[in-house]
C-alpha positions as CSV (number, residue, x, y, z in Angstrom):
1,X,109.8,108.1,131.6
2,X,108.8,111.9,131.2
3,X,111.6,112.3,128.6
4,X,110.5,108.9,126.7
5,X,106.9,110.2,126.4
6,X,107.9,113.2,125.0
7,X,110.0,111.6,122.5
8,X,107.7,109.5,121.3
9,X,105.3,112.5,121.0
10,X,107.2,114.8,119.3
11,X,108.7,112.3,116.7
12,X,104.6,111.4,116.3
13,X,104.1,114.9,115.1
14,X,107.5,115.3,113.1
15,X,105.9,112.1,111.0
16,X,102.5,114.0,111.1
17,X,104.3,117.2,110.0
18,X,105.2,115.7,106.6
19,X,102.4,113.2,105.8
20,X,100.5,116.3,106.5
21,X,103.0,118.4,103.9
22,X,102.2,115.6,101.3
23,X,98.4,115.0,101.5
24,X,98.2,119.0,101.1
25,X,100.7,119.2,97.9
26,X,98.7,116.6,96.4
27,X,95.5,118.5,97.0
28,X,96.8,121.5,95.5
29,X,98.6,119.4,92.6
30,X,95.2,117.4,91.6
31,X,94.1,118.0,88.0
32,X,90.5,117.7,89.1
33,X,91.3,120.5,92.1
34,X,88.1,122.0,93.3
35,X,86.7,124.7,95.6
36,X,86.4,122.0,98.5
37,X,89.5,120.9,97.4
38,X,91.0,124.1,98.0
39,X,89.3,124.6,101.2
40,X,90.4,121.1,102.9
41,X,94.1,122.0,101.5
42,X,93.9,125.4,103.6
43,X,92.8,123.3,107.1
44,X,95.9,121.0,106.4
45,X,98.0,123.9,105.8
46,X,97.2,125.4,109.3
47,X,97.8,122.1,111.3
48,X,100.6,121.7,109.1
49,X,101.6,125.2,110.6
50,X,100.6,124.8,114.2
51,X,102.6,121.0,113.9
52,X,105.7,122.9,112.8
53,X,105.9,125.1,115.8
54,X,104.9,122.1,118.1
55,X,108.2,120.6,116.6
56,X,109.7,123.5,117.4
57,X,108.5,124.2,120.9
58,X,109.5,120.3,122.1
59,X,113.0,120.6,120.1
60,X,113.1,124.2,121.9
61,X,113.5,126.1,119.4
62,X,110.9,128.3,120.3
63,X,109.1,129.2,123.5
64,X,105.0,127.9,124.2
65,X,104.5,131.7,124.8
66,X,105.3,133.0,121.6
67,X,102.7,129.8,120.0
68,X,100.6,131.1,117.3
69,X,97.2,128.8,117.3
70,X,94.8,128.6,114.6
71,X,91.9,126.7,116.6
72,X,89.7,129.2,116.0
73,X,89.7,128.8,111.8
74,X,89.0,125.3,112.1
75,X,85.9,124.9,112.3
76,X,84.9,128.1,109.7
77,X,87.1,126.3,107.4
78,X,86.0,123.1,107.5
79,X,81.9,124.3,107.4
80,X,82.8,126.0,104.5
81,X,83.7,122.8,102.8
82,X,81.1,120.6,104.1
83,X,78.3,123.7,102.7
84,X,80.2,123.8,99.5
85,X,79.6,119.9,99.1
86,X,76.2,119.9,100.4
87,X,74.9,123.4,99.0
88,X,77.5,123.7,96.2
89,X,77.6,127.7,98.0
90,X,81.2,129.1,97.4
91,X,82.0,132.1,100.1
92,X,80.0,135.2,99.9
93,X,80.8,138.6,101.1
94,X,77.9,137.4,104.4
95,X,80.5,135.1,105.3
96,X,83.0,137.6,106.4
97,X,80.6,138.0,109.6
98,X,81.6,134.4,110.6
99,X,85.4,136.0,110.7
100,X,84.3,138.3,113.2
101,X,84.5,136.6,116.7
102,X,87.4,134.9,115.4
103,X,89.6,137.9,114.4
104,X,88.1,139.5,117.9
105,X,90.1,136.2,120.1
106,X,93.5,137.8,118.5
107,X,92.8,141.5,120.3
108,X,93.2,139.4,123.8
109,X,95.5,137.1,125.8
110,X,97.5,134.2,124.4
111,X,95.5,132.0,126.9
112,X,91.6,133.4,126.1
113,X,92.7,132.8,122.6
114,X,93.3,129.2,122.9
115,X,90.0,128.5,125.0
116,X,88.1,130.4,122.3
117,X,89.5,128.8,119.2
118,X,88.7,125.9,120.9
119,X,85.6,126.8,121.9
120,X,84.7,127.9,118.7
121,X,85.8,124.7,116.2
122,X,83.8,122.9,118.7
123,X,80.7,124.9,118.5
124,X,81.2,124.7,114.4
125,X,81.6,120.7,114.9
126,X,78.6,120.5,116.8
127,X,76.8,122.6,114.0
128,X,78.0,120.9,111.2
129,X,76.8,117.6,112.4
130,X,73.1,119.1,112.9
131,X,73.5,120.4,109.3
132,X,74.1,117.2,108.0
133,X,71.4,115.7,109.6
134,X,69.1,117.7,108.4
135,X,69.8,117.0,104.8
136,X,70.0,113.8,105.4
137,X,66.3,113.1,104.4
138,X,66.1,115.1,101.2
139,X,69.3,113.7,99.7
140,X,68.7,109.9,100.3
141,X,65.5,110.8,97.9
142,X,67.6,112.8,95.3
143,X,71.2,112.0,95.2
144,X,73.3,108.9,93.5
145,X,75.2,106.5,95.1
146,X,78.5,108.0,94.6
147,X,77.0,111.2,96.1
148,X,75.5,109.7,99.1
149,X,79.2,107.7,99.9
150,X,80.3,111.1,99.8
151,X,77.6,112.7,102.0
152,X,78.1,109.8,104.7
153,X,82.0,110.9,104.4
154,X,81.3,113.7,105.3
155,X,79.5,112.4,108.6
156,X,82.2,110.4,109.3
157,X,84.6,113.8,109.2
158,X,82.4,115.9,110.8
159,X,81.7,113.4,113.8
160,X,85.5,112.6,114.3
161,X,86.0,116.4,114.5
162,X,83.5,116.8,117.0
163,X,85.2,114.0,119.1
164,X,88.3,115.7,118.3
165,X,87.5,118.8,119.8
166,X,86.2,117.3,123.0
167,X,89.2,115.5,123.6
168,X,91.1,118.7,122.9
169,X,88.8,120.9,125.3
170,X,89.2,117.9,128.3
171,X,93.0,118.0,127.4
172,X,93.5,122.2,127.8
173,X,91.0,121.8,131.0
174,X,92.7,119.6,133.1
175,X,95.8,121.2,131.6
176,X,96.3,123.8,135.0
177,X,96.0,120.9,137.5
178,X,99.7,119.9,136.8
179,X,103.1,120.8,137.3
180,X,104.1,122.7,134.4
181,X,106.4,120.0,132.8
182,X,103.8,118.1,132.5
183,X,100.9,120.7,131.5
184,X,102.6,121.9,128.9
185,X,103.4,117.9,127.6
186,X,99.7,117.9,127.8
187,X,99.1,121.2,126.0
188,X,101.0,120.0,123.2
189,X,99.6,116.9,123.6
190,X,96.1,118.1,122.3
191,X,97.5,117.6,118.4
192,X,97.2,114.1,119.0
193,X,93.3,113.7,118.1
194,X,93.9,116.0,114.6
195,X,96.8,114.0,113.8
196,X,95.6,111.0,113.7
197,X,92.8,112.3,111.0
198,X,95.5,113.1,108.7
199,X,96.7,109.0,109.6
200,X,93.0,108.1,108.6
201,X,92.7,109.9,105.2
202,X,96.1,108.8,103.3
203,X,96.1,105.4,105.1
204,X,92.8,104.2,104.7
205,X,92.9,106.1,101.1
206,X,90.5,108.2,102.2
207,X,92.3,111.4,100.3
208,X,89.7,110.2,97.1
209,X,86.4,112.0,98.4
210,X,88.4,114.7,98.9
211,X,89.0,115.3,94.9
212,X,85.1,114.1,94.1
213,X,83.6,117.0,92.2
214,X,79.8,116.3,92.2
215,X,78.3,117.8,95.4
216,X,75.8,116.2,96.6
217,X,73.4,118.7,96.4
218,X,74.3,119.0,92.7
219,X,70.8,118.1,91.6
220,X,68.9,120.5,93.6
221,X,65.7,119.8,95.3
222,X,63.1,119.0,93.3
223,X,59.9,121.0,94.2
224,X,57.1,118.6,95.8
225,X,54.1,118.1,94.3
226,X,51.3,116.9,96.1
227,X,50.1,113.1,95.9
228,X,46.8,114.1,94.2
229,X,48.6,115.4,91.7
230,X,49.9,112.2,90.8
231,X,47.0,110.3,89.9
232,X,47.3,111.0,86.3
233,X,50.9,109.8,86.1
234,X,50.3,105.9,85.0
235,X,52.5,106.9,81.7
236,X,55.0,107.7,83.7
237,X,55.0,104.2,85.7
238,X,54.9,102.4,82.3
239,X,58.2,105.1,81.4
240,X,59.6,104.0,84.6
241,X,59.2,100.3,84.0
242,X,60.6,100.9,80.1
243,X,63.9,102.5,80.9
244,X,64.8,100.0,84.0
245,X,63.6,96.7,82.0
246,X,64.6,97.3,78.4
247,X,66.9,100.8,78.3
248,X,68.8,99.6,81.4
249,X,68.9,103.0,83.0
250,X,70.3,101.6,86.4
251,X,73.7,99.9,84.9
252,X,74.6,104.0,85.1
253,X,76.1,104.6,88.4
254,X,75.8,108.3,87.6
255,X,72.1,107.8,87.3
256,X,70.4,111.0,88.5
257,X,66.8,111.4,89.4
258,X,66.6,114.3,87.0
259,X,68.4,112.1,84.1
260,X,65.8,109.5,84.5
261,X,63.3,111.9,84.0
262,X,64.8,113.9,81.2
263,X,65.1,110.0,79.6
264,X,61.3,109.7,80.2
265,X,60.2,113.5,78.9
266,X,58.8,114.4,82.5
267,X,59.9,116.4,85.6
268,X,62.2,115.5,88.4
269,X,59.4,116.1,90.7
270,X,56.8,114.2,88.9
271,X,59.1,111.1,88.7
272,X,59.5,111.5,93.1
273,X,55.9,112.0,93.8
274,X,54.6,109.1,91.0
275,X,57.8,106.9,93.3
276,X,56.5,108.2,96.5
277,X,52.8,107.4,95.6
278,X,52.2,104.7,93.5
279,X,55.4,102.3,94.7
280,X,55.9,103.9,97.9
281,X,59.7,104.6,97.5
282,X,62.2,107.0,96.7
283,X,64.8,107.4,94.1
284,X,67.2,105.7,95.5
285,X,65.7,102.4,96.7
286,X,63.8,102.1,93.2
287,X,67.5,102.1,91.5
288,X,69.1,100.0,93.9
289,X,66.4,97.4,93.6
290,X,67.0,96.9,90.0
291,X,70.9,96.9,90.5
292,X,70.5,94.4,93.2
293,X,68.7,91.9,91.2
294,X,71.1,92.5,88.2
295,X,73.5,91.3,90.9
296,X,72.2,88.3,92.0
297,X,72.0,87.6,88.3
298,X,75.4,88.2,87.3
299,X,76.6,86.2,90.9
300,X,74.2,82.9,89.5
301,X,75.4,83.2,86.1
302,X,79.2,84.1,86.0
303,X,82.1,83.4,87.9
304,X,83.0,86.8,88.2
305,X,84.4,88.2,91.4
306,X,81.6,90.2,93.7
307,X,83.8,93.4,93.1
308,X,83.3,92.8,89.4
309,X,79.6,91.8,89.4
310,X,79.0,95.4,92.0
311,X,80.9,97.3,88.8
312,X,78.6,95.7,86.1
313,X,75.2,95.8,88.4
314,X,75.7,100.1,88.1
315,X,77.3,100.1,91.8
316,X,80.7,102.1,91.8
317,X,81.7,101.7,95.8
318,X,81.7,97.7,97.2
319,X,80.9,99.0,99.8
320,X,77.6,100.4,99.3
321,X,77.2,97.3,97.2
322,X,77.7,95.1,100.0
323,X,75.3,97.2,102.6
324,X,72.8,97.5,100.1
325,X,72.8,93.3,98.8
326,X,72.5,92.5,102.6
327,X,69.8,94.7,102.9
328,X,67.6,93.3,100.5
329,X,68.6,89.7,100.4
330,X,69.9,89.1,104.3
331,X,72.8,87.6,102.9
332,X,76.3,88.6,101.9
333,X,77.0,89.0,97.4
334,X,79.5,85.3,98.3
335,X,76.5,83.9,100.4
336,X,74.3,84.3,98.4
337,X,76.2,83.0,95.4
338,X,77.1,79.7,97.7
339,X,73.6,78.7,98.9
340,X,71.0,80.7,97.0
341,X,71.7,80.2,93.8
342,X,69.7,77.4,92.9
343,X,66.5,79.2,94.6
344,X,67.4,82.7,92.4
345,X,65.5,82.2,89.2
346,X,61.9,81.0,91.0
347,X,62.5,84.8,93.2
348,X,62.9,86.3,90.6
349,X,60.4,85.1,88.6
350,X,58.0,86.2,91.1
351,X,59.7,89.6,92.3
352,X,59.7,90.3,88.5
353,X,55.8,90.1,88.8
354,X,55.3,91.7,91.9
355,X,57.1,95.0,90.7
356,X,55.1,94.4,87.0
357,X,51.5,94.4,88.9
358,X,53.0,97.5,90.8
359,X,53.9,99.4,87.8
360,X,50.6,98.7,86.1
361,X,47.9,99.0,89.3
């Protein structure tokens, strides 16, 4: 039984070993290569290398003393690349302080130095995961759709590589109780949790967001005005109204807040405050109202298929499409096209006049 589970293990990790060798030459083959693209190719490439001497170790090859772990660079390496997509902030000469404790867990023991790398991609998880959360508010006012899929991507990763590490740090702790057979199948069995994330992105096709190039904090913040400054902005609601009802704006899935007001001749932060004030939303509920209602348009109107109608409404991702139509309609794009149709053109008949009187007041 001991032999079978350790079969099945190391073959697991042979067939990691080179999905993990492909997803990393097509990162550093992509034509639309980036720093974040670079970044994510050089956290492959370690597991990639840690995976090879695992195959080596249960093929014995090579002795578990003579392991080389790269833990520790984890979690620096993956910050970077979540920073560089949130902050669009390459690495700066500060940075080499981060290095620090890291190159410091290679002047001691074999065994420190795999608690501490450990130890350390988990503290970097945990971090990582505050830091996203703390954006979290700014960019659902200023970013796109495209770039807020990508920002919740990126709490997806960074969450599964906090549970990653926990499961690694429980696996090492109980790892002294046992005989040594089966502590070190345990030991080695702590590449499980990582592997599988390289199973999630080319198998769900979730290698895409890894090419994206826009960051999401691409647009910058936009600096706040207060609301009494706003009072004076009723040309800018009629604007508003103008570029969503005749120019369209919101068929542009690219639509930026500071595009919309570069269309308009104003200021990114006059367009948020006279949204936050006068309509009391943000960005990026204002556009997605208009591109739902083009929606349910296009659903009463053509026979097109809901993936189709998302495209043409100014959605690019179904689904954010689909979140977002539930949302505002409690019903599904193909439920609402089955039994709301006939009810669609009194809504929006009077939504049409709700948001009118709003824009005017």
């Amino acid at each position: 039984m001991f032999e079978l589970v350790t079969d099945v293990i190391r073959n697991f990790y042979i067939l990691s070993l080179v999905l993990g060798c492909i997803v990393c030459l097509l990162l550093f083959l992509s034509k639309t290569k980036t720093f974040a693209c670079s970044l994510i190719s050089i956290w492959i490439l370690l597991f990639v290398t840690e995976l090879t001497q695992v195959a080596f170790v249960m093929t014995d090859m090579m002795t578990y003393t003579s392991f080389i772990s790269f833990d520790a660079f984890y979690g620096l390496v993956f910050y970077f690349y979540v920073r560089f997509h949130v902050e669009a902030k390459k690495v700066s000469f500060e940075d080499v302080f981060h290095t620090l404790p890291i190159c410091a867990s290679y002047l001691f023991s074999m065994t420190w130095e795999f608690c501490f790398g450990v130890v350390c991609a988990l503290s970097y998880a945990i971090y990582i995961v505050y830091y996203l959360n703390q954006h979290q508010p700014t960019l659902r006012i200023e970013v796109t759709n495209q770039q807020y899929d990508n920002y919740t991507w990126l709490v997806v990763m960074a969450r599964f590589q906090l549970i990653c590490w926990c499961l690694v740090l429980f696996l090492l702790s109980v790892n002294d109780i046992f005989s040594v057979p089966v502590s070190k199948l345990i030991a080695l069995a702590s590449y499980v949790p990582m592997s599988f994330w390289l199973f999630y992105l080319s198998y769900f096709n979730q290698i895409k967001p890894l090419y994206v190039q826009g960051n999401v904090s691409q647009l910058g913040v936009s600096p706040q005005l207060h609301k009494s400054q706003c009072k004076s902005y009723e040309h800018i609601i009629r604007q508003l109204n103008s570029s969503m009802h005749s120019d369209k704006l919101f068929l542009n899935p690219q639509l930026s807040i500071s595009e919309l007001a570069k269309h308009i001749n104003s200021t990114s932060a006059e367009v948020s405050c006279t949204l936050n004030t006068h309509l009391n939303m943000n960005f990026y509920d204002f556009v997605n109202r208009y591109r739902v209602d083009e929606a349910k348009l296009l659903l009463c109107k053509t026979q097109h298929k809901v993936l189709a109608v998302a495209f043409d409404a100014g959605f690019n991702s179904k689904s954010t499409f689909n979140k977002l139509f539930k949302s505002y309609t409690g019903l599904t794009p193909s439920q609402f096209r089955k039994e709301a149709c006939g009810l669609f053109h009194d809504d929006t008949q009077r939504s049409a006049k709700s948001l009118s009187h709003l824009l005017v007041e």
